[in-house]
C-alpha positions as CSV (number, residue, x, y, z in Angstrom):
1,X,61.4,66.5,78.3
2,X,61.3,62.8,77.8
3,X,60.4,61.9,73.7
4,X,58.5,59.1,73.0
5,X,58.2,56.7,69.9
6,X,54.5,55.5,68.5
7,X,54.4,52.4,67.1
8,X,51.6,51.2,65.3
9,X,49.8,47.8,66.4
10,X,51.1,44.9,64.2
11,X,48.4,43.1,61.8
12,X,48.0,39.5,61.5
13,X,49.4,37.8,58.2
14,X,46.1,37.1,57.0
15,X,44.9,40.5,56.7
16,X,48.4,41.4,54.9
17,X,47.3,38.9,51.9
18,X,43.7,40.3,51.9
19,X,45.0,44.0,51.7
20,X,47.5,43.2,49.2
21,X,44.7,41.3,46.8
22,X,42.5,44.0,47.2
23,X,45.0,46.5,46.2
24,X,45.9,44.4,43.3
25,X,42.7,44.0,42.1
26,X,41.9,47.9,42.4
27,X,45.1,48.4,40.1
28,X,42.9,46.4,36.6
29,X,40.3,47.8,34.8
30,X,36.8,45.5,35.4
31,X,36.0,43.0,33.1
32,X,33.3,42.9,30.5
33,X,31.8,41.0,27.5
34,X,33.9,39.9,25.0
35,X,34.3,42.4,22.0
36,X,33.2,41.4,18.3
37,X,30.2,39.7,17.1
38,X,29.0,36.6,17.6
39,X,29.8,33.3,15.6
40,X,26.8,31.5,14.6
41,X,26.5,28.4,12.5
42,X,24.7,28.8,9.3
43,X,23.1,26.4,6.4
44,X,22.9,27.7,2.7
45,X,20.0,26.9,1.4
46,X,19.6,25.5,-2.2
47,X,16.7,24.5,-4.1
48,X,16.5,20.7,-4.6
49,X,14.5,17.9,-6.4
50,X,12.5,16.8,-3.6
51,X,9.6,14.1,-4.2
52,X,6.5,13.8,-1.9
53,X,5.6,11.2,-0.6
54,X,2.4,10.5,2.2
55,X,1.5,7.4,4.3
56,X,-2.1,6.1,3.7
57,X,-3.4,3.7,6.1
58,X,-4.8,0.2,4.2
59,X,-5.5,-3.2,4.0
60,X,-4.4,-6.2,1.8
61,X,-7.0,-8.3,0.0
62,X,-6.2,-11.5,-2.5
63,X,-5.5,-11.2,-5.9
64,X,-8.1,-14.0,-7.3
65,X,-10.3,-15.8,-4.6
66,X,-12.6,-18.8,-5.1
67,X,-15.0,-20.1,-3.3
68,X,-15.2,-23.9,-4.1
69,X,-18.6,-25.3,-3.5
70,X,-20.6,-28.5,-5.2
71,X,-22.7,-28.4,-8.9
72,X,-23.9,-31.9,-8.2
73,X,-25.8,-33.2,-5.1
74,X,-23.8,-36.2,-3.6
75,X,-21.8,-38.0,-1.1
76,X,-18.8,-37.1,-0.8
77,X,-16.4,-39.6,-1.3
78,X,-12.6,-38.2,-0.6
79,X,-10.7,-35.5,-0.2
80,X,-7.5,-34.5,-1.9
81,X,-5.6,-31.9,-0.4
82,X,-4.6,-30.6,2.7
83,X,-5.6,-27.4,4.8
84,X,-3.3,-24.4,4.1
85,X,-1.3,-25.7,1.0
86,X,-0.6,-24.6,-2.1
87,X,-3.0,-25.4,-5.2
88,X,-2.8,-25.5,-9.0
89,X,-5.6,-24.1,-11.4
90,X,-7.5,-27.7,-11.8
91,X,-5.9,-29.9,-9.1
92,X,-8.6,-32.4,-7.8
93,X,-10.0,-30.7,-4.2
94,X,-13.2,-33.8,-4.2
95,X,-14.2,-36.5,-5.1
96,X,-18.4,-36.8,-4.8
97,X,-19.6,-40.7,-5.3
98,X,-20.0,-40.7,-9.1
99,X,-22.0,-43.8,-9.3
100,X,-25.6,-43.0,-9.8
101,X,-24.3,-39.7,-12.5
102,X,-22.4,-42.8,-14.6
103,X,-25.3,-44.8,-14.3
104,X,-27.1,-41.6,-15.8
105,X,-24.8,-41.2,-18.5
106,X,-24.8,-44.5,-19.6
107,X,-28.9,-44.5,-19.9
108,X,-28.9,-41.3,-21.8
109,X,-25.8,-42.7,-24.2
110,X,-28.3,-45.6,-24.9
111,X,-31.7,-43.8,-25.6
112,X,-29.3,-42.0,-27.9
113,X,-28.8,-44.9,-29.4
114,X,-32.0,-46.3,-30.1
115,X,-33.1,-42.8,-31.3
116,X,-30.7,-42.9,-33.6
117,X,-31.4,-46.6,-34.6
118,X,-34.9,-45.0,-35.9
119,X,-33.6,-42.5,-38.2
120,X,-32.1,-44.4,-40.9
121,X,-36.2,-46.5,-41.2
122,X,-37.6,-42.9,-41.6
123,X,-35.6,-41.4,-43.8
124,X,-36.2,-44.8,-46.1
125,X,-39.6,-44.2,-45.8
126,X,-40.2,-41.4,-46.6
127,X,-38.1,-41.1,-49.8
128,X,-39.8,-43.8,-51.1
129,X,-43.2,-42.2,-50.7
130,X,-41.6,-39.4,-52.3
131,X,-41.6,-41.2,-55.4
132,X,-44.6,-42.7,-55.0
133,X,-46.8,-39.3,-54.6
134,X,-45.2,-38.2,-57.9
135,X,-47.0,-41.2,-60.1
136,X,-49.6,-40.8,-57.6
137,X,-49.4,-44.3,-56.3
138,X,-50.4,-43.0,-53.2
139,X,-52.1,-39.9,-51.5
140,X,-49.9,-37.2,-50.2
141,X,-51.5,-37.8,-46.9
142,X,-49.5,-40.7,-46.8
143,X,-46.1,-38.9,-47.9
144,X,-46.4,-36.3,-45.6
145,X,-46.9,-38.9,-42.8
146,X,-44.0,-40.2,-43.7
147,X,-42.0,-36.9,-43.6
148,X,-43.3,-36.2,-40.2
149,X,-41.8,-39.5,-39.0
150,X,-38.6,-38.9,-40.2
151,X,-38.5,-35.3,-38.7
152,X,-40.1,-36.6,-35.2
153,X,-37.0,-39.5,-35.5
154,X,-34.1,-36.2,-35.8
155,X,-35.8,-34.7,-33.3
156,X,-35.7,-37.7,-30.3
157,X,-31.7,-37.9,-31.5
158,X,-31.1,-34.2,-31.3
159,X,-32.8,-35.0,-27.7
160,X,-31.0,-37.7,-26.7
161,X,-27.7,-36.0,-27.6
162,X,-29.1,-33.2,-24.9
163,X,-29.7,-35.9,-22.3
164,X,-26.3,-37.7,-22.8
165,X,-24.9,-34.2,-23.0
166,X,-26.4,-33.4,-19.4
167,X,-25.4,-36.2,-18.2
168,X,-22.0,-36.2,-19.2
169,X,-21.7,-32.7,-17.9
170,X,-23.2,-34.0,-14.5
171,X,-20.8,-36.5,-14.3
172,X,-18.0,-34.0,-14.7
173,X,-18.8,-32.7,-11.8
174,X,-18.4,-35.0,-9.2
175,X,-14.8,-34.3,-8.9
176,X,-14.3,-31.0,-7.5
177,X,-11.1,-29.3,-9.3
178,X,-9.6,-26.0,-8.4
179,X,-11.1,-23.2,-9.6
180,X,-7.4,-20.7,-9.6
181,X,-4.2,-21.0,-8.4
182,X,-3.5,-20.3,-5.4
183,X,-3.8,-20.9,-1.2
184,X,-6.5,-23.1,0.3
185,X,-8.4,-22.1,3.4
186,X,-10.0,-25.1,6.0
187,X,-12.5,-27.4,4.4
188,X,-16.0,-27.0,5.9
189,X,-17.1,-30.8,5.5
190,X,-15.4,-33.7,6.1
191,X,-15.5,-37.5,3.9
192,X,-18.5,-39.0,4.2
193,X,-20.6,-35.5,4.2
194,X,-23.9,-35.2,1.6
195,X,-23.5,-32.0,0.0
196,X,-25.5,-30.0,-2.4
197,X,-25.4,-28.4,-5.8
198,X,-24.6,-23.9,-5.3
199,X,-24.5,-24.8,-1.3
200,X,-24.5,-21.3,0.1
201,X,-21.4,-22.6,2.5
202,X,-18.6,-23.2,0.4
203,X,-16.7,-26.5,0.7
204,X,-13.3,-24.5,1.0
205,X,-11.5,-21.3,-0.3
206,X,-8.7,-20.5,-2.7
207,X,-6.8,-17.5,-2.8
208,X,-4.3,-16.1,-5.1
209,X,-1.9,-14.5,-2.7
210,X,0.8,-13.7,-5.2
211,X,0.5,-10.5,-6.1
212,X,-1.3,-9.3,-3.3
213,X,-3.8,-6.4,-3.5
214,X,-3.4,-3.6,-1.0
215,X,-6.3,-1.3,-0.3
216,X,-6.2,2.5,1.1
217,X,-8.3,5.5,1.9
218,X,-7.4,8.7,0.7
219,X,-9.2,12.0,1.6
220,X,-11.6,13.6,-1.1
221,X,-10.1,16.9,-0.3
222,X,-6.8,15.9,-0.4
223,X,-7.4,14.3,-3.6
224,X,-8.8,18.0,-5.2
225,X,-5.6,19.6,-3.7
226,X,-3.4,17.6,-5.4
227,X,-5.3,17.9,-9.0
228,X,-4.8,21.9,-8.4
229,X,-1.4,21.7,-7.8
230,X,-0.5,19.2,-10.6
231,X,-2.9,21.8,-13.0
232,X,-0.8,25.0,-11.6
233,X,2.3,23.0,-12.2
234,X,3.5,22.8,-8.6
235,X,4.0,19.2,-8.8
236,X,4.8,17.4,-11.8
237,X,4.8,12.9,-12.4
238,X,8.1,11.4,-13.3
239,X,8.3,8.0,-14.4
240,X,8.6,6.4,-10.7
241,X,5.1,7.8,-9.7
242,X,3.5,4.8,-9.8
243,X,5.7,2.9,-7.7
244,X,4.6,2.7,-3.7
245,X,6.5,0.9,-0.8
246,X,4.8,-0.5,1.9
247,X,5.4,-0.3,5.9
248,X,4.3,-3.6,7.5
249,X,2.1,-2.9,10.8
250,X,5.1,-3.7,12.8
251,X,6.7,-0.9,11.3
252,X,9.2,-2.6,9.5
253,X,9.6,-2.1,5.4
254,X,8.5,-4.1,3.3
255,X,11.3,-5.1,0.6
256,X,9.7,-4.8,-2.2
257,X,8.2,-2.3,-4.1
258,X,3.8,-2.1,-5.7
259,X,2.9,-0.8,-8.5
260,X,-0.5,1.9,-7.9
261,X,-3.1,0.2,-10.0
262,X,-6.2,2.3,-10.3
263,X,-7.8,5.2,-8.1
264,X,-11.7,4.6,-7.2
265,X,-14.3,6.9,-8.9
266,X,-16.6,7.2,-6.6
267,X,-16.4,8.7,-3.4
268,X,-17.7,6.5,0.2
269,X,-20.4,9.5,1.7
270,X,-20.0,8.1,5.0
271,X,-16.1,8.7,5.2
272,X,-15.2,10.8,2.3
273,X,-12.5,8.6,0.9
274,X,-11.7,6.9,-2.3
275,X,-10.2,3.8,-3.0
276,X,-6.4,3.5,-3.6
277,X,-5.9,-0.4,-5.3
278,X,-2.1,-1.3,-5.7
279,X,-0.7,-4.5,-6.5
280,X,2.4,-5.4,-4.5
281,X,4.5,-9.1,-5.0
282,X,4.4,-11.6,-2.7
283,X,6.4,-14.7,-3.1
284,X,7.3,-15.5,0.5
285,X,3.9,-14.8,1.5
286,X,4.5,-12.2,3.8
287,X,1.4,-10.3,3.3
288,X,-1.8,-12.3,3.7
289,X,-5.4,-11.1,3.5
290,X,-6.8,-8.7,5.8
291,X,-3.6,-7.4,7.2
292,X,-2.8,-3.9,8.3
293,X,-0.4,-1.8,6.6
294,X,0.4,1.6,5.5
295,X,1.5,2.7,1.8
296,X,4.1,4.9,1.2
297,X,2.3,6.9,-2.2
298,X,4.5,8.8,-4.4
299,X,2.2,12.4,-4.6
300,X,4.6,14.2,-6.7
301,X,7.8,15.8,-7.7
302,X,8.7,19.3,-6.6
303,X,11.8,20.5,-8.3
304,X,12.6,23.8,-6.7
305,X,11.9,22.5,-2.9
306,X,13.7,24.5,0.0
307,X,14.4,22.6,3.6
308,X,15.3,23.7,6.3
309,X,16.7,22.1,9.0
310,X,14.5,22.2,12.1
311,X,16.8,23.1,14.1
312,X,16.4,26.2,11.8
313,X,12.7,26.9,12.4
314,X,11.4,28.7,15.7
315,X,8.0,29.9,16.2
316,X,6.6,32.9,18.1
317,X,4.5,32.9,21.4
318,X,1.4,32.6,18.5
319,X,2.7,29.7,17.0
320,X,4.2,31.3,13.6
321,X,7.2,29.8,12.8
322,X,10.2,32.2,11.6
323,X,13.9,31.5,11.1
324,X,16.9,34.2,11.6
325,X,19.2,34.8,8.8
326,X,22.4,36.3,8.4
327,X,21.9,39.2,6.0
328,X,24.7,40.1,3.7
329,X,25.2,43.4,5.6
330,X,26.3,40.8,8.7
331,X,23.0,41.7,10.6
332,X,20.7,39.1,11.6
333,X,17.0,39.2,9.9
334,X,14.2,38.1,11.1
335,X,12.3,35.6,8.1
336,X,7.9,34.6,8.9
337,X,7.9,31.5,6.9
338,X,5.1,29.4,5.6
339,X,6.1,26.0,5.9
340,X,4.5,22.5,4.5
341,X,5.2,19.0,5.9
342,X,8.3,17.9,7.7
343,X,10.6,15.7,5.4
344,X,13.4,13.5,7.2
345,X,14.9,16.2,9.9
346,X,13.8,19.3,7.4
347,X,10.5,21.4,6.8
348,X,9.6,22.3,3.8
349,X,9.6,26.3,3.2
350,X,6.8,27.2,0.6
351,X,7.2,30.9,1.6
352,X,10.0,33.4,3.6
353,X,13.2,32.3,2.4
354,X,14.8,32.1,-1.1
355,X,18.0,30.0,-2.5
356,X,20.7,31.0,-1.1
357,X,19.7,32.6,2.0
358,X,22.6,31.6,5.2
359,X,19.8,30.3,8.0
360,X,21.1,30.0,11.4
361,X,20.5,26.7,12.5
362,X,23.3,27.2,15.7
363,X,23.3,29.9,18.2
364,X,20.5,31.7,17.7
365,X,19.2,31.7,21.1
366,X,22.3,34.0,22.0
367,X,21.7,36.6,18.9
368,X,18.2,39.0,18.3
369,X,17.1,40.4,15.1
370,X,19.6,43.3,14.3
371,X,22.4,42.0,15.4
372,X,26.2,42.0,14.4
373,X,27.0,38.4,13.8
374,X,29.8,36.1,12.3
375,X,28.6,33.4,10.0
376,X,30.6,30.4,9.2
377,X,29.0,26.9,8.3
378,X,27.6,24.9,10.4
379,X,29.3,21.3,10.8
380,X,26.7,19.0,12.2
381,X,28.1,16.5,14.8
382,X,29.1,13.1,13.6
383,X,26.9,10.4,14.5
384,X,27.6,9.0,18.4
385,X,29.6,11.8,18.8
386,X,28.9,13.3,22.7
387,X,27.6,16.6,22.8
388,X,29.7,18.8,24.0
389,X,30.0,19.4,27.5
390,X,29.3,15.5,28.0
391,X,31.6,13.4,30.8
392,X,32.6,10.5,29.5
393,X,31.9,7.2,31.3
394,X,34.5,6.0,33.5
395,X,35.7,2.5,33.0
């Protein structure tokens, strides 16, 4: 009987590896998620001075303005200054032809004189009838004439010192001085123009542009909530309350600081605003009249203010914003929060979280309410630092 060997069928290399893998793999436990829990980065929260501040939109006006116009009629002769420079209180502005108001003054100076010339006649007059009546050498008709003469007389110099008075005054007025200090506008005549005493147009306008008034609107209501919360004691004045900064209407800051003035008591029906006046310097002459700009306003202080960074703050499917916090059992809680305005990269927390409280402010889309986590504090990244992750630019 004849034996024969079975030999079984070579495999190719390849297949070899893939077995040998396979089997490898089938010798390890699987893989799963890492053990422990999870690190999260957490802010402390502390209470803090924080002061409150809100933008009010607003308009600048000039501190003094003057419209100059005539108080005599005339022809007007020269003028003085030019368009757009700067002004003293008093600096001549025109000159109106002062001619005929000298000739004026001159007449009235004279009738003053003549009445006067009359007095001293009168007066001699009549205290020689005086003496007269009394040895009755004449009538008293005739002494009391000559008392009424000397009284007429007093009377045509206390006129003629009116006359020469107006006069004078008329006279003063044909050069046009400068009312204020301060910036002049165009001129609306030229040399050579006949003008008239109280013109409604005015010849040209000076304004006082340093300080500067700026003007705002602020709300009614918001006015009423900010009385209730200075009376409850929510918000308290310190001494830099009446200080306000300004933000020009190309959003840049003005450098210096105002000074709130005066609030407006009465209330415009048609937009249910008051009147915010401040007075702001303005010795470059940045600001001029008219322009746009919005006021920083000091509202108040709050001295136990909580913020939280918004990276802290989420909100529900609703809209109510929450944060998560690391409890002190090392389970993350789940905070509703009422919060107030945004301040800087913070809210404002009036309600949900206390002082002290850890709020996760990184990784808390990988945790849920309930869960184990590890809390160590957050380090924010340095400014132009790349976000991790980033490739950086090849040179």
């Amino acid at each position: 009987m004849t034996t024969r060997s079975f030999r079984a069928p070579a495999l190719p290399f390849g297949a070899v590896l893939v077995l040998a893998a396979l089997g490898a793999a089938c010798g390890k436990p699987p893989a799963g998620p890492p053990q422990g829990p999870a690190e999260v980065g957490v802010v402390t929260l502390a209470a803090e001075k924080v002061v409150l501040t809100t933008e009010l939109p607003g308009r600048t006006s000039a501190f003094l303005v003057a419209e100059v116009r005539p108080q005599v009629n005339g022809l007007l002769r020269e003028r003085r200054f030019e368009e757009g420079s700067d002004v003293k209180a008093g600096d001549l502005l025109y000159q109106i032809d002062p001619a005929p108001y000298q000739a004026a003054f001159d007449q009235a100076k004279a009738s003053l004189a003549m009445a006067e010339a009359n007095v001293p006649a009168a007066r001699a007059r009549a205290e020689r009838m005086k003496g007269l009546v009394e040895i009755h050498a004449v009538g008293q008709q005739d002494y009391d004439d000559a008392v009424a003469a000397l009284q007429q007389a007093e009377a045509s110099v206390a006129a003629a010192k009116a006359a020469a008075e107006s006069a004078r005054i008329n006279l003063s007025y044909t050069p046009i001085r400068a009312p204020i200090s301060g910036r002049t506008g165009r001129s609306s005549v030229t040399v050579g123009a006949l003008v008239t005493a109280y013109q409604p147009v005015p010849l040209a306008t000076v304004q006082q542009l340093d300080p500067i008034y700026v003007d705002v609107a602020q709300s009614s209501a918001e006015l009423l909530r900010l009385q209730k919360s200075f009376k409850g004691g929510a918000l308290t004045k310190d001494a830099s309350w009446s200080r306000v900064k300004l933000i020009l209407e190309d959003g840049t800051p003005y450098p210096r600081e105002g000074k709130l003035k005066f609030r407006e008591v009465t209330v415009d029906p048609a937009t249910g605003s008051v009147t915010l006046r401040m007075v702001f310097p303005n010795p470059d002459h940045v600001l001029l009249p008219g322009m746009y700009v919005r006021a920083v306003v000091e509202e108040g202080v709050l001295s136990d203010a909580l913020l939280v960074p918004q990276q802290g703050v989420a909100r529900t499917p609703k809209g109510e914003p929450y944060s998560l916090v690391a409890g002190k059992d090392g389970k993350v809680e789940q905070r509703m929060l009422t919060v107030g305005r945004a301040i800087g990269d913070r809210w404002l927390v009036t309600s949900g979280l206390s002082a002290g409280d850890p709020v996760i402010v990184e990784g808390a889309q990988r945790v849920r309410p309930g869960a184990d986590v590890k809390a160590v504090p957050f380090v924010p990244a340095a400014p132009g630092a790349a976000p991790a992750g980033a490739v950086p630019a090849a040179k």
